[in-house]
LUMPAMI-701819 format. One line per field, with one value per residue (C-alpha): residue number from 1; residue in one letter; x, y, z. Coordinates in Angstrom, 1 decimal, always signed. Layout:
i <- NUM_...
aa <- a_...
east <- X_...
north <- Y_...
up <- Z_...
This chain:
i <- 1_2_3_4_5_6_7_8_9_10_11_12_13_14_15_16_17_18_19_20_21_22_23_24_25_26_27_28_29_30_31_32_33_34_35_36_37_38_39_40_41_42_43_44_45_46_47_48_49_50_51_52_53_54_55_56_57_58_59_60_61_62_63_64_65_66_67_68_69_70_71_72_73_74_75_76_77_78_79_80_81_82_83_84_85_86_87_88_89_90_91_92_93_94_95_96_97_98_99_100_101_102_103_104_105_106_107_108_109_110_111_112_113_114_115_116_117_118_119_120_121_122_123_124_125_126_127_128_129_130_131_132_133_134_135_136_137_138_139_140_141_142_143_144_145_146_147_148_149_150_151_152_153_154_155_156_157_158_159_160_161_162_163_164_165_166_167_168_169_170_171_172_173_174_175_176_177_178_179_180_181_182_183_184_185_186_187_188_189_190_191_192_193_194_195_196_197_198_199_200_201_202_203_204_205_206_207_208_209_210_211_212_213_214_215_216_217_218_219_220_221_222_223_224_225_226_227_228_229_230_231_232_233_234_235_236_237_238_239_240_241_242_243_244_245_246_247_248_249_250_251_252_253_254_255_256_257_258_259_260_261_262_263_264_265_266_267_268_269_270_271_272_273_274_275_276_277_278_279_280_281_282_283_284_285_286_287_288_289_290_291_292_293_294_295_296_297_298_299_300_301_302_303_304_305_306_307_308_309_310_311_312_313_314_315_316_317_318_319_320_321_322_323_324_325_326_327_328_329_330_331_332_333_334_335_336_337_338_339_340_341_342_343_344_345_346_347_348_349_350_351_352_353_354_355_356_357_358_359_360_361_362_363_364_365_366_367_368_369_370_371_372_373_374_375_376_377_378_379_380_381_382_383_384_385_386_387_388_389_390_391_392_393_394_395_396_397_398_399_400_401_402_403_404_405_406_407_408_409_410_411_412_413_414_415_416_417_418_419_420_421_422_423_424_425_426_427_428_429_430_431_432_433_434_435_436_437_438_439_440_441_442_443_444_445_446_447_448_449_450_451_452_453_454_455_456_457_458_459_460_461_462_463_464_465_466_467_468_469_470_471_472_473_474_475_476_477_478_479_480_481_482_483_484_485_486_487_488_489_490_491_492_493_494_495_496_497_498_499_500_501_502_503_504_505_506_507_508_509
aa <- x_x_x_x_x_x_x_x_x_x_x_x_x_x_x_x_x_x_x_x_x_x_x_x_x_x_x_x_x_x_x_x_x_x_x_x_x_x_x_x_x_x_x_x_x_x_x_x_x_x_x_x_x_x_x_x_x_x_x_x_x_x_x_x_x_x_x_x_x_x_x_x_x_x_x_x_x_x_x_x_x_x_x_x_x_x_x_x_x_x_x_x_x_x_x_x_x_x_x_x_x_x_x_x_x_x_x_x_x_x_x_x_x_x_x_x_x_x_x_x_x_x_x_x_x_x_x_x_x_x_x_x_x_x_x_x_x_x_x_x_x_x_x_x_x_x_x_x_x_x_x_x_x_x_x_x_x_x_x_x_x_x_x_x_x_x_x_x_x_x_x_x_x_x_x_x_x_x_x_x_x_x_x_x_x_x_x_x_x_x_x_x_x_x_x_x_x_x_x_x_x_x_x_x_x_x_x_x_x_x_x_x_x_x_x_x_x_x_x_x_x_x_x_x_x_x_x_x_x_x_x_x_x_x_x_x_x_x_x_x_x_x_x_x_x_x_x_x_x_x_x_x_x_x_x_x_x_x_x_x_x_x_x_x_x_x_x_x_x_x_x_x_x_x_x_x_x_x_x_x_x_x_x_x_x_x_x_x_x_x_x_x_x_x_x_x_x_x_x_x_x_x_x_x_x_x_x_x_x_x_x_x_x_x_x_x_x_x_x_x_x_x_x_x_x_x_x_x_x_x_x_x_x_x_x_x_x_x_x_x_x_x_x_x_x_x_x_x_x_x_x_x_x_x_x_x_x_x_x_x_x_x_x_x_x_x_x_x_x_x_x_x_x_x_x_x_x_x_x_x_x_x_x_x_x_x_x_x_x_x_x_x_x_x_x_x_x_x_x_x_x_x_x_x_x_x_x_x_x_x_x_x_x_x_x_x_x_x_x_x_x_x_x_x_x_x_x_x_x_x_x_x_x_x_x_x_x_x_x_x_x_x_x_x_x_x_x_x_x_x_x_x_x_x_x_x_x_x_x_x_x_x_x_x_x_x_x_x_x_x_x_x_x_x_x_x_x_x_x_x_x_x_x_x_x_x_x_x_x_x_x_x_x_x_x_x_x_x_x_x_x_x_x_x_x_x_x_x_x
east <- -13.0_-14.6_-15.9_-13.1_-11.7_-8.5_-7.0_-5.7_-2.7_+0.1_+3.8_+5.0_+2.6_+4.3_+6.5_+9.9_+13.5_+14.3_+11.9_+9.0_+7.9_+9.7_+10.2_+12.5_+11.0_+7.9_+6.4_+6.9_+5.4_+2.8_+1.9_+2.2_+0.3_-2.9_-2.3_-3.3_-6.5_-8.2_-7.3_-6.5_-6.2_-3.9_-4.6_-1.7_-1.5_+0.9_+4.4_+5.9_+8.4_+6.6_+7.6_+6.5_+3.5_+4.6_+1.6_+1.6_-0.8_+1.7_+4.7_+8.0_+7.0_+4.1_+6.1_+9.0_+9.1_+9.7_+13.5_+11.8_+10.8_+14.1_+14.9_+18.1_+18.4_+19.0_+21.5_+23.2_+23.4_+25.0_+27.3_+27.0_+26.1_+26.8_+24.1_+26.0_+25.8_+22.1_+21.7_+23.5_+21.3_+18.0_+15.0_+13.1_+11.9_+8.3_+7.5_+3.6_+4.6_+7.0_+8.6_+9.5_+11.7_+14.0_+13.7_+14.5_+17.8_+18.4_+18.0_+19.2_+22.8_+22.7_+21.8_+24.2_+27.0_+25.5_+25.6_+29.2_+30.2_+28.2_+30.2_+26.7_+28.6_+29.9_+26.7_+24.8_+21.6_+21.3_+22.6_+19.5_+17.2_+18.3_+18.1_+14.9_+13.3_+15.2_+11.8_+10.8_+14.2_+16.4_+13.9_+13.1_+16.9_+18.0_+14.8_+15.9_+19.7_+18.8_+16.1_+18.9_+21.7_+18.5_+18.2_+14.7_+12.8_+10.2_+11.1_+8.9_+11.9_+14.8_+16.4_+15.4_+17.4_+16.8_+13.3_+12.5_+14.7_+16.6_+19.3_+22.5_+21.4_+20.1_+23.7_+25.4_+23.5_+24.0_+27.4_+27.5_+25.4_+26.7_+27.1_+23.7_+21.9_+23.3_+22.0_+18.9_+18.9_+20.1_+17.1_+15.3_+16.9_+16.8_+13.3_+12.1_+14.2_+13.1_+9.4_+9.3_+10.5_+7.8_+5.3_+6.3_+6.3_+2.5_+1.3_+2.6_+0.3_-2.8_-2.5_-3.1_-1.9_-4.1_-2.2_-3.5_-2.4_-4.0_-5.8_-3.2_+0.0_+2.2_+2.9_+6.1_+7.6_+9.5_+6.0_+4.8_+8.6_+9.1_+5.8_+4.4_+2.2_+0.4_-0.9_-2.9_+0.4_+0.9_+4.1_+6.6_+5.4_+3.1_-0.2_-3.3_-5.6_-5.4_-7.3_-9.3_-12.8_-15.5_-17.0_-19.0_-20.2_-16.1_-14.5_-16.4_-13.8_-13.3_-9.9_-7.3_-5.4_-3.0_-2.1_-2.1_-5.0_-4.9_-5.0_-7.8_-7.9_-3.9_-4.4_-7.2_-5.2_-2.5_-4.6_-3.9_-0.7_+0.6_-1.9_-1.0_+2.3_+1.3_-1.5_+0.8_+3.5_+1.1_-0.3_+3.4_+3.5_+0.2_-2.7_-5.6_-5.5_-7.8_-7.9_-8.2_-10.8_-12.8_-15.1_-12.4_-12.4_-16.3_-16.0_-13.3_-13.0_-11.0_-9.5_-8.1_-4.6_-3.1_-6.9_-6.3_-9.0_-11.4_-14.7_-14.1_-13.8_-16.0_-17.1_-15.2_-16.0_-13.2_-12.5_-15.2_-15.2_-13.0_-10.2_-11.1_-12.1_-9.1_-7.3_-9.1_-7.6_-4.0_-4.1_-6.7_-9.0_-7.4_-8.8_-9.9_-11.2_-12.9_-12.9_-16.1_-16.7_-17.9_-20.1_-21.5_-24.2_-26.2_-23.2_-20.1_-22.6_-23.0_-18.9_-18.6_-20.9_-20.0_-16.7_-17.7_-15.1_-16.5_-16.8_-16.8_-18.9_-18.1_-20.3_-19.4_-21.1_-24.9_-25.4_-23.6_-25.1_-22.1_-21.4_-22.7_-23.8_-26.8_-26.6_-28.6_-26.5_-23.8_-26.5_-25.4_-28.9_-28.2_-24.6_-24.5_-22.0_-19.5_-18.6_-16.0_-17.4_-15.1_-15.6_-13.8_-10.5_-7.5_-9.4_-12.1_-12.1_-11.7_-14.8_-14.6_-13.7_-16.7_-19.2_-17.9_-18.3_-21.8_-24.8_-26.8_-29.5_-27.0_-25.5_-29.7_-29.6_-26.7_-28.1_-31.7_-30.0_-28.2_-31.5_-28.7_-29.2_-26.8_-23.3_-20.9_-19.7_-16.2_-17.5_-19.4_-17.1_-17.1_-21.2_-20.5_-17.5_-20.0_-22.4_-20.7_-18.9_-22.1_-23.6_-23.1_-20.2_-17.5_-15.0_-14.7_-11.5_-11.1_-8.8_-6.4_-7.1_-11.1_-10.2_-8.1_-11.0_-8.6_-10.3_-8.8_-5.6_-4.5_-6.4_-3.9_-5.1_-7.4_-7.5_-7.0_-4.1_-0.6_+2.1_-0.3_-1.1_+0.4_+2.0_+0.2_+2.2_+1.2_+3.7_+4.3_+2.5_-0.8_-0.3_-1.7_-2.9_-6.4_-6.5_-6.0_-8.2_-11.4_-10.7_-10.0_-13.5_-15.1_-14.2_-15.4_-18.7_-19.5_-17.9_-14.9_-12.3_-10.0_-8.6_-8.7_-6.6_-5.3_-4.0_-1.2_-2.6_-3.8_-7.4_-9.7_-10.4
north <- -42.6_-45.8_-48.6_-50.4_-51.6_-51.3_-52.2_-50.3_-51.5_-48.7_-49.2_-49.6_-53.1_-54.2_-57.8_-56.9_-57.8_-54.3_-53.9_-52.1_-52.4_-50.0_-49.6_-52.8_-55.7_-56.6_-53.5_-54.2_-57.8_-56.4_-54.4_-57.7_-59.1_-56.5_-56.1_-60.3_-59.6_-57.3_-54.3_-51.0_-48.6_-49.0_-46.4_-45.6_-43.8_-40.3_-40.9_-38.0_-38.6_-39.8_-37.7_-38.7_-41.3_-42.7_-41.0_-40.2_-37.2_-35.8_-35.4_-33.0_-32.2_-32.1_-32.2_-34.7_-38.3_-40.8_-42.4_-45.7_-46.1_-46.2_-49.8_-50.6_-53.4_-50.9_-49.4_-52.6_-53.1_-49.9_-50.9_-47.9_-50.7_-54.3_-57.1_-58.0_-54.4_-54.7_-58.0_-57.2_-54.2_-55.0_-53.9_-56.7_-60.0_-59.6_-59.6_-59.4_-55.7_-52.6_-52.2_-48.1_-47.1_-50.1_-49.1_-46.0_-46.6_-49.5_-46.9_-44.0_-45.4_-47.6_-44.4_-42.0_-44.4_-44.3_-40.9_-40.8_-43.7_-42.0_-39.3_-37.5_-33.9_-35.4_-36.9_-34.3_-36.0_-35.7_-31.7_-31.5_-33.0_-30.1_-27.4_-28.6_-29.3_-26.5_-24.3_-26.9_-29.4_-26.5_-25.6_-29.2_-30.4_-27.3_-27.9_-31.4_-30.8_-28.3_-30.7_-32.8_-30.5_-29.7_-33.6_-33.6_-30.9_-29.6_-26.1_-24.1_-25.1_-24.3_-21.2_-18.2_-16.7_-19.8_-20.9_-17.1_-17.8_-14.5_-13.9_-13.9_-17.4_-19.0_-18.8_-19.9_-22.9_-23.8_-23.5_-25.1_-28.0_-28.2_-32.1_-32.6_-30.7_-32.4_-35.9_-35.2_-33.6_-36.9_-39.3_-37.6_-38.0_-41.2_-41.4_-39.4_-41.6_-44.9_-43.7_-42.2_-45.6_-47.6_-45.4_-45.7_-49.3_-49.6_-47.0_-49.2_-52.1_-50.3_-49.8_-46.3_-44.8_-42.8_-40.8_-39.2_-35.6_-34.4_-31.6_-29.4_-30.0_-30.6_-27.7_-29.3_-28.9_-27.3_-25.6_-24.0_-23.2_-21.4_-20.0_-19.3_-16.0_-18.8_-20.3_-18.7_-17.8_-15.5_-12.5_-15.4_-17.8_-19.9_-21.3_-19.3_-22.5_-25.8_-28.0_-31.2_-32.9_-31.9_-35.0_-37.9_-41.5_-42.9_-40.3_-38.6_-35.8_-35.1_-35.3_-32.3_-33.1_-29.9_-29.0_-25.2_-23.4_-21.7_-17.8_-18.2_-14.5_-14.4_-17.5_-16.4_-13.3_-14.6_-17.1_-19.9_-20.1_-22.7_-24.3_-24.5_-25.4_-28.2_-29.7_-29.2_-31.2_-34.1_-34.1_-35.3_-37.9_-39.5_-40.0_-39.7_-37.4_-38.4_-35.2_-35.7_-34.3_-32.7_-31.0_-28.7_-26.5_-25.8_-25.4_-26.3_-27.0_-24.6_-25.5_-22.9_-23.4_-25.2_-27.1_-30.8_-31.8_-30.8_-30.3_-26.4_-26.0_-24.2_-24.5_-21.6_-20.8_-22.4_-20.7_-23.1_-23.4_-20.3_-22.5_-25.4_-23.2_-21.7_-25.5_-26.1_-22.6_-22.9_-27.0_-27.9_-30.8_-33.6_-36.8_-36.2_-37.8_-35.8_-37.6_-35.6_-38.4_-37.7_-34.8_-33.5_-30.9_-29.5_-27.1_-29.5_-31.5_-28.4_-27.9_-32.1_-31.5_-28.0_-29.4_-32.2_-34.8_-37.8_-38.4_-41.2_-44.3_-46.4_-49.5_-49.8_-46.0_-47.5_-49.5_-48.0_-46.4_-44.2_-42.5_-38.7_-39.0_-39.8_-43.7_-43.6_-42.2_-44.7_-47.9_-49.8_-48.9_-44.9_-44.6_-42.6_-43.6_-40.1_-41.7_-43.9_-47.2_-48.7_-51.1_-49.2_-47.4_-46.5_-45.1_-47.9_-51.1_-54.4_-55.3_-58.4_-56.6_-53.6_-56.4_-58.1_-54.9_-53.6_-53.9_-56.9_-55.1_-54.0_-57.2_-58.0_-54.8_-55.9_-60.0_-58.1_-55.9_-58.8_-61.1_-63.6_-65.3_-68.3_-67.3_-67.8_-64.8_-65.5_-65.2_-62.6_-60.1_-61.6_-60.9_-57.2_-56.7_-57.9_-55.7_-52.6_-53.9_-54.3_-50.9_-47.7_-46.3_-46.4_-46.9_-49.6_-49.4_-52.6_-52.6_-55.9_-56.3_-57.2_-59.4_-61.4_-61.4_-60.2_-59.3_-55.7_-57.0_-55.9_-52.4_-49.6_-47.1_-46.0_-42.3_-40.4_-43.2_-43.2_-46.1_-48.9_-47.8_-47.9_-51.3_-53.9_-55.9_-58.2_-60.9_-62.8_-65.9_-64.3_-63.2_-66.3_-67.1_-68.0_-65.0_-63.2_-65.4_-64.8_-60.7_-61.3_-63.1_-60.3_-57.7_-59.2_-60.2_-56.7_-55.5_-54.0_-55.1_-53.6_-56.4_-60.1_-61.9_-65.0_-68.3_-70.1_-72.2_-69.1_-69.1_-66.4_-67.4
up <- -36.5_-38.2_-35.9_-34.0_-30.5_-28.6_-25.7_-22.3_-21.2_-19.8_-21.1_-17.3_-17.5_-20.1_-19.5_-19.4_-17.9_-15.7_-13.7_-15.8_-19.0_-21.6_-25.2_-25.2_-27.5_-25.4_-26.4_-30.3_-29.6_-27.8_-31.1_-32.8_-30.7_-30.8_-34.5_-34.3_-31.7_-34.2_-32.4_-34.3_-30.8_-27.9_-25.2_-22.8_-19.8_-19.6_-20.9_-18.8_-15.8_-12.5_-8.6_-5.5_-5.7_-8.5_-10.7_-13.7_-13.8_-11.3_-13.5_-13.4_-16.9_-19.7_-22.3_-20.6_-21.2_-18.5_-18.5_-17.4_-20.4_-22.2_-23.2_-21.1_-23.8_-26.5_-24.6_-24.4_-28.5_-28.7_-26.4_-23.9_-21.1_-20.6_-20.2_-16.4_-14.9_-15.8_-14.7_-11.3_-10.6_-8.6_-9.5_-7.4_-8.0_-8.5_-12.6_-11.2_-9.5_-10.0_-6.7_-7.8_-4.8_-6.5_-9.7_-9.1_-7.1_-10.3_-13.3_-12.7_-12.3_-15.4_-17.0_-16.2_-16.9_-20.6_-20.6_-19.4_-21.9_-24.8_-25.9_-26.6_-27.2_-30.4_-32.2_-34.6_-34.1_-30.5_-30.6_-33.0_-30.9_-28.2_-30.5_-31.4_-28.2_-26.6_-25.7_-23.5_-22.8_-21.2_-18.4_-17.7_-17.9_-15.2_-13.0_-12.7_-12.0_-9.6_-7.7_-7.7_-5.8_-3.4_-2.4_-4.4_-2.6_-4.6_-6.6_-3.8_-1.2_-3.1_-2.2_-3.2_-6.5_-8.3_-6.9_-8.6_-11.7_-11.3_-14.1_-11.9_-10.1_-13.8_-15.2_-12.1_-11.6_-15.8_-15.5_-12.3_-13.5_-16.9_-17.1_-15.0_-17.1_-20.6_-18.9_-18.2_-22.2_-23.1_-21.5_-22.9_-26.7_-25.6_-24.9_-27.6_-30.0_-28.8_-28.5_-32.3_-33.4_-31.2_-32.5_-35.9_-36.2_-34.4_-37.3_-39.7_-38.6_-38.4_-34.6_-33.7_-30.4_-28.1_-25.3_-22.3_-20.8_-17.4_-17.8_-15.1_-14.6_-10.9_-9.0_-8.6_-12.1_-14.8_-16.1_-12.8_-12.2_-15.3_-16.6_-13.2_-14.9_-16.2_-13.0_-9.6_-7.7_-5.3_-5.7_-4.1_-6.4_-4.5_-5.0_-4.0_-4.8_-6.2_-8.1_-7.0_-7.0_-4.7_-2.7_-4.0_-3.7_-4.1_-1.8_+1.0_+1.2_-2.5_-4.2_-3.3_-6.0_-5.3_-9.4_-9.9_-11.4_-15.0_-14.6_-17.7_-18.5_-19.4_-21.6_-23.5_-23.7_-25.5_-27.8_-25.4_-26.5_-24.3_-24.6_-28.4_-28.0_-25.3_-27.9_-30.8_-29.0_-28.0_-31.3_-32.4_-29.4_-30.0_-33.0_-30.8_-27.5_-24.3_-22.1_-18.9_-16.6_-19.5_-17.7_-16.1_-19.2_-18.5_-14.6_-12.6_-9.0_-6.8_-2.9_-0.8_-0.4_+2.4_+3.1_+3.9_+2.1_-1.4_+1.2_+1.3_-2.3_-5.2_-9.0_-11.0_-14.6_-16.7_-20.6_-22.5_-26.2_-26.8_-26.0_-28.5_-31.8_-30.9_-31.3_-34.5_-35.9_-34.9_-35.5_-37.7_-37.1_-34.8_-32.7_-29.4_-26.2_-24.0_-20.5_-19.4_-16.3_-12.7_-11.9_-15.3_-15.9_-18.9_-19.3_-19.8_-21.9_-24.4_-24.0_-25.5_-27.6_-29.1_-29.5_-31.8_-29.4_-28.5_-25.0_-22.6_-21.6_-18.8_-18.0_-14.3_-13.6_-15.4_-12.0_-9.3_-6.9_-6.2_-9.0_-9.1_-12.9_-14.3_-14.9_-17.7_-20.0_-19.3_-20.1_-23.6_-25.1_-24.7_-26.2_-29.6_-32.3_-31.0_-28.0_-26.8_-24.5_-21.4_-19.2_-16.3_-16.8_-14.6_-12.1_-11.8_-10.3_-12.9_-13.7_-12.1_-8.5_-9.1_-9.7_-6.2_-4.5_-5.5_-4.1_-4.2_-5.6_-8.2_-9.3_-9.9_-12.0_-14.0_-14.7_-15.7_-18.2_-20.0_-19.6_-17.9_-14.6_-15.1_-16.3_-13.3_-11.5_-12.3_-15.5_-16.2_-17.2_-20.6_-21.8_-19.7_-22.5_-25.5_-24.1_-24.9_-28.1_-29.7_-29.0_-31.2_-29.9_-32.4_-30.3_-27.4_-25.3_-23.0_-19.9_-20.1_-16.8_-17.9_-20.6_-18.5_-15.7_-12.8_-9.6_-8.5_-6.7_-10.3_-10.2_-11.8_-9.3_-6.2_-6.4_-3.0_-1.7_-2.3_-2.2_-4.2_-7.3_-10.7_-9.8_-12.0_-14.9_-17.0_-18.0_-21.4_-20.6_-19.9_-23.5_-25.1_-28.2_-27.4_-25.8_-28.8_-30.4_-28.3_-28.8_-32.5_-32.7_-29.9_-32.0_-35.4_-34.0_-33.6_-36.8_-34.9_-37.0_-40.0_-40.5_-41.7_-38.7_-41.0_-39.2_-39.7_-42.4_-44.0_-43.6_-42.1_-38.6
């Protein structure tokens, strides 16, 4: 990874007509657009399809992608929807906010009338993409059709012979929900089609894409419901503990986060085999994979099922390294991001740095009193080049909002460290951005949200609350050229670029 910068923006705060942002032509002008700033990285956040809450690290699939996404525009060139049935449906009024309860009662019509208009039985490249995808698509696609006959009830509800998967209740349900179970397989040709094609066309200007996968999966979805020998369940299928985050400065109760635990033994036992197949597949999605909650795979934090919240929980060992040479045997060498944030110890430090992946900076934790980790390791003058720098991320107030809610002791901190007492408050996000850009870490990832200077009515997410997060858009006027030009010169400043950016009268800017 040689010296560079990217951008964090998620495709759902993309500008866009329906809604959310998709793969429609917003994204490809939004690669356009960073290929013009300098930037060779845009981060996203999980592609996979979103349950109740809206998140997506709590997803009906890891291997899924979210129907969203698919551009509804697309759909109209082929001729499999018309431009007034989209137009009528409402997805809310707000181009600022996803309103996802409209969205969601919007889409999913528009989309099965495409499916029933496609003729999808009849087109070879579609029955490809099933018999390709068919060790991961024909769990997901019957998961979903049956969620659907039980009014969305998670898999742990349903009745018994198929919430067990035995034989006699698996065939009546695919027969059943034959036509179901093709649309959901056809989203998600969809999806993968119009996502291989996005990603494409950012590879071929020098952008590179880096996903994001949660470290567990959702207890309610296809994986738990049809590996569950992979995961601490009891005989009847149902959790014996769960994952979360013990407390800290940011949550007083911890984070019950309620994923299903890896029964580590059986992995190891089979090679991590799933765990194979999983990075393997994501490998295809993205060019650089963040994992989430690094520090999982040295200890991870265990709750008691049925707790209501994470302060009754306890540090279990997780596999370590094992898991990782095995990654490097089965896949070779490959472009990680460890996110190794929040409580680390001298043992998930070895883990980073055994594995060679760079881990994470964020500038917000080097002065805040509440964060559990050391703050020195997150100050500018402390970062080694195998790292990768961040304002904040998802999970982190903008910067402009965390510098409005620290201490005043802290903002002093902060003005001392950059030997700057004048600049504006409103303002000083933008010598808090240099600051990182011009340390050692090869990589600096900035949130859109900080380089616009947005206070956090435009946060992503608050962890531990449900019904506000995941909301933000950005919108096409924000995306101005002297925006672009002040990241453009950011990022050469500090030798980030690998580029010349050329004007319109042709000379290096």
């Amino acid at each position: 990874m040689n010296r560079a910068a990217g951008i964090l923006l998620p495709i759902t705060s993309l500008p866009s007509r329906y809604g959310v942002g998709c793969f429609s032509q917003s994204a490809y002008d939004f690669v356009d657009w960073l290929k013009k700033a300098g930037q060779c990285y845009w981060q996203i956040l999980p592609l996979v399809p979103t349950s109740f809450g809206d998140s997506p690290y709590q997803s009906f699939s890891t291997y899924a992608g979210n129907p969203y996404f698919i551009s509804l525009e697309e759909l109209i060139h082929e001729g499999v929807l018309t431009e007034e049935e989209c137009g009528e449906a409402d997805f809310g009024d707000d181009p600022r906010d996803i309103d996802y309860e409209k969205l969601y009662l919007g889409r999913y019509p528009l989309l099965r009338k495409a499916y029933e208009r496609s003729r999808v039985s009849e087109n070879q490249d579609y029955l490809r993409f099933v018999e390709d995808n068919g060790w991961w698509l024909k769990d997901y696609a019957l998961f979903m059709a049956v969620k659907e006959r039980f009014e969305g009830k998670p898999w742990t509800e349903w009745a018994e012979d198929i919430r067990l998967r035995w034989a006699n209740a698996m065939d009546y349900y695919q027969k059943e929900l034959y036509f179901d179970i093709e649309f959901h397989q056809y989203l998600q040709y969809l999806f993968h089609r119009q996502w291989t094609r996005l990603k494409a066309y950012a590879n071929d200007n020098g952008v590179k894409i880096i996903g994001d996968i949660p470290i567990y999966v959702a207890m309610d979805s296809a994986d738990a419901w049809a590996r569950p020998e992979l995961f601490w369940l009891d005989e009847n299928n149902m959790p014996i503990a769960v994952a979360g985050c013990p407390p800290d400065g940011f949550a007083a109760e911890g984070q019950l986060w309620g994923n299903p635990l890896y029964r580590w033994e059986y992995h190891e036992s089979t090679g991590y085999q799933w765990w194979m197949e999983r990075l393997r597949y994501c490998f295809k999605m993205y060019d650089v994979v963040r994992i989430d909650h690094f520090r999982g795979f040295d200890e991870y934090y265990s709750i008691p099922y049925g707790e209501k919240t994470a302060v009754g929980g306890a540090w279990k060992k997780g596999p370590g390294i094992g898991l990782f040479r095995r990654m490097k045997e089965v896949l070779g060498e490959r472009e990680v991001i460890a996110e190794d944030l929040g409580y680390v110890t001298d043992t998930v430090r070895k883990l980073v740095e055994d594995s060679g992946f760079p881990g994470m900076k964020v500038l917000e934790f080097a002065f805040d009193s509440r964060d559990t980790g050391s703050a020195g390791d997150y100050l500018p003058h402390n970062y080694t080049e195998n790292c990768v720098a961040y304002t904040g991320t998802h999970d982190n107030e903008t910067l402009v909002g965390w510098f409005e809610s620290i201490s005043r002791e802290e903002m002093a901190m902060v003005r001392e460290y950059l030997c700057d007492q004048y600049t504006p408050r409103k303002y000083l996000y933008k010598p808090l951005i240099s600051l990182i850009m011009r340390s050692r870490a090869k990589l600096c990832v900035i949130p859109m949200q900080d380089y616009l200077g947005y206070d956090n009515s435009c946060r992503m997410n608050r962890p531990s609350t449900v019904g506000i997060n995941w909301k933000w858009r950005i919108t096409d006027r924000e995306l101005t050229g002297e925006l672009q030009r002040e990241i453009y010169d950011t990022a050469r400043r500090y030798g980030r670029l690998a580029w010349q950016w050329h004007d319109e009268t042709g000379d290096n800017e």
